[in-house]
mmCIF file of the N, C-alpha and C atoms, coordinates in Angstrom:
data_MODEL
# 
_entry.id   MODEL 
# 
loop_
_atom_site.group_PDB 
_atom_site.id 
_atom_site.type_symbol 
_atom_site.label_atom_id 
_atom_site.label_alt_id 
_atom_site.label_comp_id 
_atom_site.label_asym_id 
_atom_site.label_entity_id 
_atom_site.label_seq_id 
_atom_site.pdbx_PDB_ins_code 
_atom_site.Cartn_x 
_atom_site.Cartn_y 
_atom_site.Cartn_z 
_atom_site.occupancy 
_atom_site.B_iso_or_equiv 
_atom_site.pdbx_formal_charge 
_atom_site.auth_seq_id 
_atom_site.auth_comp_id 
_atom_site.auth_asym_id 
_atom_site.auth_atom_id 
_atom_site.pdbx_PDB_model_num 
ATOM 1   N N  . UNK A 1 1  ? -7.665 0.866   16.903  1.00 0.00 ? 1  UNK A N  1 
ATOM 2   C CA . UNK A 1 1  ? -6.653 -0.121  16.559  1.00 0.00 ? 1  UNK A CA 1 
ATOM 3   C C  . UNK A 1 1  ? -5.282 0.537   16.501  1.00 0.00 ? 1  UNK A C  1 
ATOM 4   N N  . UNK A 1 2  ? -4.313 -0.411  16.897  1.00 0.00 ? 2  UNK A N  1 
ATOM 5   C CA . UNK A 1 2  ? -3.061 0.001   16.197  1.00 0.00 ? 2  UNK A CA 1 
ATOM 6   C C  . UNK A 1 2  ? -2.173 0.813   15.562  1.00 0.00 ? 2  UNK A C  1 
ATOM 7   N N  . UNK A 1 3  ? -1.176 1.763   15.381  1.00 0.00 ? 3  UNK A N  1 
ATOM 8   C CA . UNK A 1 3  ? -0.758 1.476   13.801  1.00 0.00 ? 3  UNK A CA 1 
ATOM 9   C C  . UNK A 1 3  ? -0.488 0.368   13.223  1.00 0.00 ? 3  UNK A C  1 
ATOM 10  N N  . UNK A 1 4  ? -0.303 0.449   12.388  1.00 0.00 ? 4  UNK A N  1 
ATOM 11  C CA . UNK A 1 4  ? 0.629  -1.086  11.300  1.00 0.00 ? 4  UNK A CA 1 
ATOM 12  C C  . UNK A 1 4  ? 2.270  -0.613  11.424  1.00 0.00 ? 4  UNK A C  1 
ATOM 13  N N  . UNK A 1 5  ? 2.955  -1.449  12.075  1.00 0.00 ? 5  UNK A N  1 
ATOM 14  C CA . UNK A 1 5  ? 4.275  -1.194  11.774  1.00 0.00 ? 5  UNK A CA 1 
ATOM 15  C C  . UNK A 1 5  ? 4.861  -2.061  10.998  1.00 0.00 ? 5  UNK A C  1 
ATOM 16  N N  . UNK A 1 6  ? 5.874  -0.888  9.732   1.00 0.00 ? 6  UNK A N  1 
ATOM 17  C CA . UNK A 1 6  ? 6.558  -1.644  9.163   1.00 0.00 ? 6  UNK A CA 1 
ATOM 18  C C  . UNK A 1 6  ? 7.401  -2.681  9.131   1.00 0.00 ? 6  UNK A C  1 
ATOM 19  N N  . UNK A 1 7  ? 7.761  -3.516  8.251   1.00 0.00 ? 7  UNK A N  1 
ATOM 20  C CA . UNK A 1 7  ? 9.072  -4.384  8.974   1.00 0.00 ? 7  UNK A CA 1 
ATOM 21  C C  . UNK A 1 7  ? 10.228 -4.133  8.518   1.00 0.00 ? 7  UNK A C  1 
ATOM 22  N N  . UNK A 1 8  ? 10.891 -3.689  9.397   1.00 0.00 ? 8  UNK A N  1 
ATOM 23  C CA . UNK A 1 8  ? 12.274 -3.072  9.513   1.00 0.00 ? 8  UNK A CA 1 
ATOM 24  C C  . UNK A 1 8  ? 13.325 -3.269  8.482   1.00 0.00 ? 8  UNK A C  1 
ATOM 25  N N  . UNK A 1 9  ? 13.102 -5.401  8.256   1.00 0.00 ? 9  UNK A N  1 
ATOM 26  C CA . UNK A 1 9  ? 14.338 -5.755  7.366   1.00 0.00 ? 9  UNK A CA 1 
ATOM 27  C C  . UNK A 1 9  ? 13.826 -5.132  5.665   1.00 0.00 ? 9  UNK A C  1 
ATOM 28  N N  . UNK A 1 10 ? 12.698 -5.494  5.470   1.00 0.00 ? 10 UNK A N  1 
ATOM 29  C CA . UNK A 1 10 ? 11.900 -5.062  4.277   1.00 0.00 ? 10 UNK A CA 1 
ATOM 30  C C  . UNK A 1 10 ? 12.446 -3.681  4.186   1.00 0.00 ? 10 UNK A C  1 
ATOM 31  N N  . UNK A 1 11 ? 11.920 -2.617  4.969   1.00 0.00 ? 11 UNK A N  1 
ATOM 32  C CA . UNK A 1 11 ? 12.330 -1.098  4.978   1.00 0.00 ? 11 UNK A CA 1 
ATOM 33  C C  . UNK A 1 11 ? 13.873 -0.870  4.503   1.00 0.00 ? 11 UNK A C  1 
ATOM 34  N N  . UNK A 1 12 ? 14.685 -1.705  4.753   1.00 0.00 ? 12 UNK A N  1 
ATOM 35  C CA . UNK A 1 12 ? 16.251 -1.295  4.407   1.00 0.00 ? 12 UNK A CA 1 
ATOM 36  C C  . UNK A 1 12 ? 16.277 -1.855  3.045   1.00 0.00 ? 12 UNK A C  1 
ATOM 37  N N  . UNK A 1 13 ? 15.428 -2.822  2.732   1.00 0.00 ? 13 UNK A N  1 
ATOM 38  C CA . UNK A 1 13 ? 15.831 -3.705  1.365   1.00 0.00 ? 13 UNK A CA 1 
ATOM 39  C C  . UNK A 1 13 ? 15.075 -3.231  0.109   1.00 0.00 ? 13 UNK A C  1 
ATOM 40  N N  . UNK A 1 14 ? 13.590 -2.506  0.109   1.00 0.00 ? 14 UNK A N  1 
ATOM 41  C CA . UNK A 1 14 ? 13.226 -2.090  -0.879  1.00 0.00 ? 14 UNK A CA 1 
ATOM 42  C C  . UNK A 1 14 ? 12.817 -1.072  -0.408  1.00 0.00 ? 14 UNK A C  1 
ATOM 43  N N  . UNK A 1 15 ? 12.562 -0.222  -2.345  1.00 0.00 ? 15 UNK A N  1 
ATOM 44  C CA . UNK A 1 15 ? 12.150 1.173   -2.200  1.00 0.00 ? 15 UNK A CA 1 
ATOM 45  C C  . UNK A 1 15 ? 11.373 1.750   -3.141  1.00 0.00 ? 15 UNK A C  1 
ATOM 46  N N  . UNK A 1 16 ? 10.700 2.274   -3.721  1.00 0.00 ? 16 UNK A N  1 
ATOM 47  C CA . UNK A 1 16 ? 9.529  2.482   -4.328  1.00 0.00 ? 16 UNK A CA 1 
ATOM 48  C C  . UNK A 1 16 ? 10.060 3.264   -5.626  1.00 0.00 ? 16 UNK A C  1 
ATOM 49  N N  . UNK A 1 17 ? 9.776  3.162   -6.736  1.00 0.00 ? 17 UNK A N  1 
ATOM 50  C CA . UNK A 1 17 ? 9.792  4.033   -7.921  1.00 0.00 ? 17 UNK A CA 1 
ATOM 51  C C  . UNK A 1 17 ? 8.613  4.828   -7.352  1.00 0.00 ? 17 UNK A C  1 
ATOM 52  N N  . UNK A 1 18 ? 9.234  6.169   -8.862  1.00 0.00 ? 18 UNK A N  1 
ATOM 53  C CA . UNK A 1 18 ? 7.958  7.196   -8.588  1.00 0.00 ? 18 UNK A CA 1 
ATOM 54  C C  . UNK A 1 18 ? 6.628  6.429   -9.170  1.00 0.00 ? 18 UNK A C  1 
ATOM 55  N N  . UNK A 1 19 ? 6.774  5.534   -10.003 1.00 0.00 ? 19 UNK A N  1 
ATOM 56  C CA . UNK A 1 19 ? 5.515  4.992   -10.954 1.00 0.00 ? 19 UNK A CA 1 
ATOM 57  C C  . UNK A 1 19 ? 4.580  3.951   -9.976  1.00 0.00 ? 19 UNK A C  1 
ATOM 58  N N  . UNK A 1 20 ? 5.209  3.706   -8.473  1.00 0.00 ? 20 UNK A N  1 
ATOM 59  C CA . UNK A 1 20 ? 4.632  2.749   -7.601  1.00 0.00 ? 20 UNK A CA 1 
ATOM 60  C C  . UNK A 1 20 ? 5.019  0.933   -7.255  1.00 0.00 ? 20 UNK A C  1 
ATOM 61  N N  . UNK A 1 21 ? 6.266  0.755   -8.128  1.00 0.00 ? 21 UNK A N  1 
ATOM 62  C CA . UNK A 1 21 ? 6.750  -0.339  -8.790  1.00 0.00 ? 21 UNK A CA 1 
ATOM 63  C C  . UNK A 1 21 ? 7.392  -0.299  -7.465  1.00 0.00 ? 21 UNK A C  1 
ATOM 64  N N  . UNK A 1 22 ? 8.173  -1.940  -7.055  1.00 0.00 ? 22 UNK A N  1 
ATOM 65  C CA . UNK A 1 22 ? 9.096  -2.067  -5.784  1.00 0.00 ? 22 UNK A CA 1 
ATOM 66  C C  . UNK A 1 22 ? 10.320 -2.090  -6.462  1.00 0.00 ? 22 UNK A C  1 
ATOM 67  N N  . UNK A 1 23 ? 11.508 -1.748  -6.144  1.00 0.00 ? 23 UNK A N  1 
ATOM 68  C CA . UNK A 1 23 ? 12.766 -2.020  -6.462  1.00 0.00 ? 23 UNK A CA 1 
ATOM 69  C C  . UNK A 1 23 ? 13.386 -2.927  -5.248  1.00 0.00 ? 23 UNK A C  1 
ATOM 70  N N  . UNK A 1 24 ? 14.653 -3.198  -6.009  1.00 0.00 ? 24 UNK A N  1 
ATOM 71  C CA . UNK A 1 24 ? 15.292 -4.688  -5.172  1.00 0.00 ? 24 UNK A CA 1 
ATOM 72  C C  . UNK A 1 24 ? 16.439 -4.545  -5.870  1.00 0.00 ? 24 UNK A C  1 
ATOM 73  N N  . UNK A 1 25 ? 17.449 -5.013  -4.846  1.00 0.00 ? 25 UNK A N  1 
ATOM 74  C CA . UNK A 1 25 ? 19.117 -5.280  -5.252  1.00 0.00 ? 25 UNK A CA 1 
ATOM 75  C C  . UNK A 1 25 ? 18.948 -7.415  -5.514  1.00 0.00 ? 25 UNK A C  1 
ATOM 76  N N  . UNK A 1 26 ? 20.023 -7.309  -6.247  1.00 0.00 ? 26 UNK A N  1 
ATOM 77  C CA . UNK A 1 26 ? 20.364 -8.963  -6.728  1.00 0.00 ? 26 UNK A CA 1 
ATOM 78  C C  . UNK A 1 26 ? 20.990 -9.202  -5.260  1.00 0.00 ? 26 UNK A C  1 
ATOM 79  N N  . UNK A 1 27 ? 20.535 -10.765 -5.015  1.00 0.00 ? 27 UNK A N  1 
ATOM 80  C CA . UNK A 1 27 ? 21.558 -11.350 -4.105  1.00 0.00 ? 27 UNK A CA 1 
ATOM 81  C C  . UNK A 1 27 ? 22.845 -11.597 -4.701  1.00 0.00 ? 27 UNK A C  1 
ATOM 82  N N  . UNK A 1 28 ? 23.786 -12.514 -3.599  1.00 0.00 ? 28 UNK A N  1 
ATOM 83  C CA . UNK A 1 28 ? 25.200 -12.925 -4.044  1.00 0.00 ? 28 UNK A CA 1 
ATOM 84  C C  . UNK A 1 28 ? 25.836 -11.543 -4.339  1.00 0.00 ? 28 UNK A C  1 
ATOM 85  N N  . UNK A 1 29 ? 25.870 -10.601 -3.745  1.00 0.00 ? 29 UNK A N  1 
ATOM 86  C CA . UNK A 1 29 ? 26.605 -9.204  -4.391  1.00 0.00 ? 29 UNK A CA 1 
ATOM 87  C C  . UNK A 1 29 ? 27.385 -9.137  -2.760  1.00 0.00 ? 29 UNK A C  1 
ATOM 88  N N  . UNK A 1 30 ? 27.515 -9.553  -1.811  1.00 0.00 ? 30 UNK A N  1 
ATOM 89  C CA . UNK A 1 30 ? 28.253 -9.389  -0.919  1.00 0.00 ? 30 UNK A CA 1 
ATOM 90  C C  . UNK A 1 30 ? 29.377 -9.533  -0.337  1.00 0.00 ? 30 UNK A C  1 
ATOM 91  N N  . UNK A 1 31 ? 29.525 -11.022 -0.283  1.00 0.00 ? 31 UNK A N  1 
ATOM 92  C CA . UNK A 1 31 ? 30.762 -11.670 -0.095  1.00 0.00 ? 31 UNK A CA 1 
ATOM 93  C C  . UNK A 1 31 ? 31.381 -12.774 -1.094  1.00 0.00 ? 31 UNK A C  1 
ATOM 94  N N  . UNK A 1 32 ? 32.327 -13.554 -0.746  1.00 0.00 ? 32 UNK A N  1 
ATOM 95  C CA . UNK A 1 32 ? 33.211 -14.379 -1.735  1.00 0.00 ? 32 UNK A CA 1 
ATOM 96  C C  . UNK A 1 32 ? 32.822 -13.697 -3.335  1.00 0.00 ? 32 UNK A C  1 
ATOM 97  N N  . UNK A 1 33 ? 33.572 -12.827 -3.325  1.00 0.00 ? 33 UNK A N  1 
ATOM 98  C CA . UNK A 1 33 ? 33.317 -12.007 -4.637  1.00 0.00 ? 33 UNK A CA 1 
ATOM 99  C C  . UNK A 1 33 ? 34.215 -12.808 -5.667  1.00 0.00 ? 33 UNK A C  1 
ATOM 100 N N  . UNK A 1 34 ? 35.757 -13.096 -5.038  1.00 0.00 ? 34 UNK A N  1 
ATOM 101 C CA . UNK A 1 34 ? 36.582 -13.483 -5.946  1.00 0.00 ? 34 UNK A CA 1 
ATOM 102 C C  . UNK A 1 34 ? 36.716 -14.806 -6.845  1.00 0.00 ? 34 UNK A C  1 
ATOM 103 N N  . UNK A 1 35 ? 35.548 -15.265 -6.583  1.00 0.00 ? 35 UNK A N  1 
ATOM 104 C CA . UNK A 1 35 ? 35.837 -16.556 -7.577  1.00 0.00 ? 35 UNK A CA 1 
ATOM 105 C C  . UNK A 1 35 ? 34.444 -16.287 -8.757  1.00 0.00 ? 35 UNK A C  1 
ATOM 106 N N  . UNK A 1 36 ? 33.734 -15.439 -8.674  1.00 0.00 ? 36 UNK A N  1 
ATOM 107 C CA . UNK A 1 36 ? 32.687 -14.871 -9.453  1.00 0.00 ? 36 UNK A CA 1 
ATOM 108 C C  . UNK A 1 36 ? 33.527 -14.473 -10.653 1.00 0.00 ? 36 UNK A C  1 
ATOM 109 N N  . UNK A 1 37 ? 33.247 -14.066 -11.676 1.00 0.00 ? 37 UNK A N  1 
ATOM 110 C CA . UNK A 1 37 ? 33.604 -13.699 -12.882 1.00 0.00 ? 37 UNK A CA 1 
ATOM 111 C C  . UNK A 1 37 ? 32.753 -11.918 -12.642 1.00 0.00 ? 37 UNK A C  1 
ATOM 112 N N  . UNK A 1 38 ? 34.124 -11.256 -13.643 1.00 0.00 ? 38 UNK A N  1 
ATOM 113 C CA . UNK A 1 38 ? 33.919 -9.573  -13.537 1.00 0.00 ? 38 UNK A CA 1 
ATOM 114 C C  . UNK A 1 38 ? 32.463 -9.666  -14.230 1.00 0.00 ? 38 UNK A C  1 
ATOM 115 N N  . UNK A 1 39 ? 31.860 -10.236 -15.208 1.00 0.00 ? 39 UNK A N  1 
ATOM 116 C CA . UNK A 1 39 ? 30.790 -10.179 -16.099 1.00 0.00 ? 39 UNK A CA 1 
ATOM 117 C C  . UNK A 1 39 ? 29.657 -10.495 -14.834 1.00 0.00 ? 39 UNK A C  1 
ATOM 118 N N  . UNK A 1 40 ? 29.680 -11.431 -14.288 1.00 0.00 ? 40 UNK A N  1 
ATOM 119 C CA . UNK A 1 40 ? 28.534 -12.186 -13.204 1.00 0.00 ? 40 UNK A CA 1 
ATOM 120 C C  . UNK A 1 40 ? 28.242 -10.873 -11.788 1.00 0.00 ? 40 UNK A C  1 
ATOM 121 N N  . UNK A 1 41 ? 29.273 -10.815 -11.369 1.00 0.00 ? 41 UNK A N  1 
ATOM 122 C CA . UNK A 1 41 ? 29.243 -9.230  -10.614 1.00 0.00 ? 41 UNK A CA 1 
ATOM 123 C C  . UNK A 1 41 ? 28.786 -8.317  -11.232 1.00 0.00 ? 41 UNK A C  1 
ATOM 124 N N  . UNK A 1 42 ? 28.911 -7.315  -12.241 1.00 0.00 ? 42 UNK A N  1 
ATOM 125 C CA . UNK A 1 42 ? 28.849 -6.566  -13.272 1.00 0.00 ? 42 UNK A CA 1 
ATOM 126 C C  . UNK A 1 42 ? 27.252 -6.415  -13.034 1.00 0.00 ? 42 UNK A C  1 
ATOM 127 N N  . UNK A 1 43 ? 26.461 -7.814  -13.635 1.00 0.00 ? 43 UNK A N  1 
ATOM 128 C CA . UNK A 1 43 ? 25.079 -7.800  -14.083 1.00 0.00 ? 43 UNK A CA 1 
ATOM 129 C C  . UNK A 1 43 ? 24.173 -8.022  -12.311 1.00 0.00 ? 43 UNK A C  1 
ATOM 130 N N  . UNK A 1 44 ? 25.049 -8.041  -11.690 1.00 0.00 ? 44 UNK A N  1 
ATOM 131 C CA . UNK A 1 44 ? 24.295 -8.547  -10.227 1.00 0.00 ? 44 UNK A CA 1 
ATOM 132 C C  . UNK A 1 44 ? 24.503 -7.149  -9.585  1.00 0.00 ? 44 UNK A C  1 
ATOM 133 N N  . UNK A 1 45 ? 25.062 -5.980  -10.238 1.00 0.00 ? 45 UNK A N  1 
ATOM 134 C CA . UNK A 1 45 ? 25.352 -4.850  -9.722  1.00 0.00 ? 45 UNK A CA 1 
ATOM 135 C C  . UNK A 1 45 ? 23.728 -3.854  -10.287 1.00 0.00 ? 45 UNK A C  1 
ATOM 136 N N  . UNK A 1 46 ? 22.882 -3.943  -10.639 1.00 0.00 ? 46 UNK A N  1 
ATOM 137 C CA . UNK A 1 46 ? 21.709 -3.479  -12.002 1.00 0.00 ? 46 UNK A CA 1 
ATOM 138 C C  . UNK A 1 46 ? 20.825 -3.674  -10.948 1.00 0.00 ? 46 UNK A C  1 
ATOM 139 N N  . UNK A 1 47 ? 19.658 -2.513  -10.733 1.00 0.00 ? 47 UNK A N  1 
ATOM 140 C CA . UNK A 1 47 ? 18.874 -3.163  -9.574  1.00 0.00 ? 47 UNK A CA 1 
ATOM 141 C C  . UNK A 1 47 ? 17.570 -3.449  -10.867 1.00 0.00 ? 47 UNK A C  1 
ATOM 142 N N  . UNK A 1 48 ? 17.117 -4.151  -9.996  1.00 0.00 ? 48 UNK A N  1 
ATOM 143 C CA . UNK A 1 48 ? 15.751 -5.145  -10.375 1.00 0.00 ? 48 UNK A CA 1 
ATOM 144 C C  . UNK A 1 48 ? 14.436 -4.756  -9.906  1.00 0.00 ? 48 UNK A C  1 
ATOM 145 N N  . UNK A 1 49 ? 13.781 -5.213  -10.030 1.00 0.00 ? 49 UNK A N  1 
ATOM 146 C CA . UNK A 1 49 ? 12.052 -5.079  -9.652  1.00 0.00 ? 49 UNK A CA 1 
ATOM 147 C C  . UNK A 1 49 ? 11.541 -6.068  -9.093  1.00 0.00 ? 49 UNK A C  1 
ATOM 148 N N  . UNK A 1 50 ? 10.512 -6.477  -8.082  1.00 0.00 ? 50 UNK A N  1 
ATOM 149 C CA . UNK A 1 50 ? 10.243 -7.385  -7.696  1.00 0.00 ? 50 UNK A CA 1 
ATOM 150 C C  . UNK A 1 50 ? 8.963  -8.039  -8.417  1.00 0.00 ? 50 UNK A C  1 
ATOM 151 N N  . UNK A 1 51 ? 9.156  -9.320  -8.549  1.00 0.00 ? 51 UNK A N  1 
ATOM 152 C CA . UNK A 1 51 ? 8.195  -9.915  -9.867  1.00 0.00 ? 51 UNK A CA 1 
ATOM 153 C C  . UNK A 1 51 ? 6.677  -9.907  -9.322  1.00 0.00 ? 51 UNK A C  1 
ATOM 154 N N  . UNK A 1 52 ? 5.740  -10.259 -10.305 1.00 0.00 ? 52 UNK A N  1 
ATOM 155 C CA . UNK A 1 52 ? 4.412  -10.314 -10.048 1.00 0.00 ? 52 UNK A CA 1 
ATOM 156 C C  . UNK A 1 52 ? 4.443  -10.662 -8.927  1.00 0.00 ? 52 UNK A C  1 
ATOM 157 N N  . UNK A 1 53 ? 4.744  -12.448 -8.767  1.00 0.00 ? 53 UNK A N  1 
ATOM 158 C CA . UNK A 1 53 ? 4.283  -13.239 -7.787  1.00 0.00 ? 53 UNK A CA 1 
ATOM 159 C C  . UNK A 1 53 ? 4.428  -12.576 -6.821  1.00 0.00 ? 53 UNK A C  1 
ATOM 160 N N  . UNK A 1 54 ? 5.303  -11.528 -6.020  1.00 0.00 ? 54 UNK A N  1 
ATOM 161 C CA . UNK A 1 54 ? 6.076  -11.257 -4.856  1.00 0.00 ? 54 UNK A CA 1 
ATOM 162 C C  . UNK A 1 54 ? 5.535  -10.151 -4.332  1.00 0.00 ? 54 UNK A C  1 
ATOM 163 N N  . UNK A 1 55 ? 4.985  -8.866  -5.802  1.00 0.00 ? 55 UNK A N  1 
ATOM 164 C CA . UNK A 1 55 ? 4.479  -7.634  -5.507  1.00 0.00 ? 55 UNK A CA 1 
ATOM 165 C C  . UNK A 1 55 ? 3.316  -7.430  -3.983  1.00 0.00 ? 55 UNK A C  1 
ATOM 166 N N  . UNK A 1 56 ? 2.783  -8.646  -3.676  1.00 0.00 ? 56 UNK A N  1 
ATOM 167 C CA . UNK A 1 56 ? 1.640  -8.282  -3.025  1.00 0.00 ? 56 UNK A CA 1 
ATOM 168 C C  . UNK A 1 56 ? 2.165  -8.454  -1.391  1.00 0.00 ? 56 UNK A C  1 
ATOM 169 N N  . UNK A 1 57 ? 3.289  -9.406  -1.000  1.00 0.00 ? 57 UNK A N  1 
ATOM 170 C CA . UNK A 1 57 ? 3.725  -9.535  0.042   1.00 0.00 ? 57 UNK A CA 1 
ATOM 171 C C  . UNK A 1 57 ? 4.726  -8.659  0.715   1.00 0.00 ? 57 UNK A C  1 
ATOM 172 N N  . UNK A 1 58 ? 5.422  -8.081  -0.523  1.00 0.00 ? 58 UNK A N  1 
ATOM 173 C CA . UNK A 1 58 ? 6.242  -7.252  -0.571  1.00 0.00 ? 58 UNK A CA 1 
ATOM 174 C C  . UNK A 1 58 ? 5.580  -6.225  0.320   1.00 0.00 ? 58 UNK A C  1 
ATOM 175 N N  . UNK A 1 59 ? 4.425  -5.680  -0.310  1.00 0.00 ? 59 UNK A N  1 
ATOM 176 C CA . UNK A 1 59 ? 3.434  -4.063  -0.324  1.00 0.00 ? 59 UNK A CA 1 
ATOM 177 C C  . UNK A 1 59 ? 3.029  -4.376  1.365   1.00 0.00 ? 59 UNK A C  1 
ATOM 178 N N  . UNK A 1 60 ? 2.761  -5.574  2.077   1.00 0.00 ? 60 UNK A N  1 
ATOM 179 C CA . UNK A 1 60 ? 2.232  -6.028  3.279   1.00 0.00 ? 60 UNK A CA 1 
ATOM 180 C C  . UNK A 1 60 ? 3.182  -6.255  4.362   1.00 0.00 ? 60 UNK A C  1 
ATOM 181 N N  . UNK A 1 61 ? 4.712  -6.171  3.938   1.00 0.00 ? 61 UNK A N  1 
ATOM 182 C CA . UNK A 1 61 ? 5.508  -6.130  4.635   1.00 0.00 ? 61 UNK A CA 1 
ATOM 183 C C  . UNK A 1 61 ? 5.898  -3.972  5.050   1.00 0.00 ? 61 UNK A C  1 
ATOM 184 N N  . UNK A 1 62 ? 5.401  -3.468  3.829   1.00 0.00 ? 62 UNK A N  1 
ATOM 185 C CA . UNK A 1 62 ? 5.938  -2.102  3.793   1.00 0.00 ? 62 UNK A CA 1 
ATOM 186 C C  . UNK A 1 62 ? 4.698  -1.772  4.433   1.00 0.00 ? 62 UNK A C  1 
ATOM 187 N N  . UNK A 1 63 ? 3.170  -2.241  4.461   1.00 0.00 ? 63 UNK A N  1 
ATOM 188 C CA . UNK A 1 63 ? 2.333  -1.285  5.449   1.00 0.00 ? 63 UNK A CA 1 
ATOM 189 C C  . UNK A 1 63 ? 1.631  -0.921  3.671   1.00 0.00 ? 63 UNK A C  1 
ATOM 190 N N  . UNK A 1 64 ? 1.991  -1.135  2.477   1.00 0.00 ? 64 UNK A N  1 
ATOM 191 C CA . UNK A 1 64 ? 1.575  -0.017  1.647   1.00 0.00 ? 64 UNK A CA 1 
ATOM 192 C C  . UNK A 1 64 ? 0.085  -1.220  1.431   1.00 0.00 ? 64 UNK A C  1 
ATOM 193 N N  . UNK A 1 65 ? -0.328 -1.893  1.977   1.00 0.00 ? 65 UNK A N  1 
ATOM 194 C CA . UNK A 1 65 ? -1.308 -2.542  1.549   1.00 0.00 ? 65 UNK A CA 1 
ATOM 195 C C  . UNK A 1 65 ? -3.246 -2.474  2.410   1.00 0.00 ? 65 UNK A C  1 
# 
């Protein structure tokens, strides 16, 4: 068979803690910044984790499954 290749957009967007967890940036952090409030940017700047529901599609897009 095959390899499994990764998918590319996934590969640029998340990245793995050492503990095995996915990390993830907030959306809305790109453009039309200026009508956002410094506080709303601020907290959309903090990276995140990807939630239960998501963990398993996530891992199948990276090949880690």
């Amino acid at each position: 068979m095959p390899k499994m290749k990764t998918n590319s957009g996934a590969k640029k967007r998340f990245a793995l803690t050492g503990t095995g967890k996915i990390k993830r940036k907030h959306a809305f952090k790109s453009h039309i910044l200026t009508k956002k409030t410094k506080k709303q940017k601020r907290n959309l700047t903090h990276i995140g984790l990807v939630s239960r529901e998501n963990v398993s599609s996530v891992k199948e897009l990276l090949c880690l499954k």
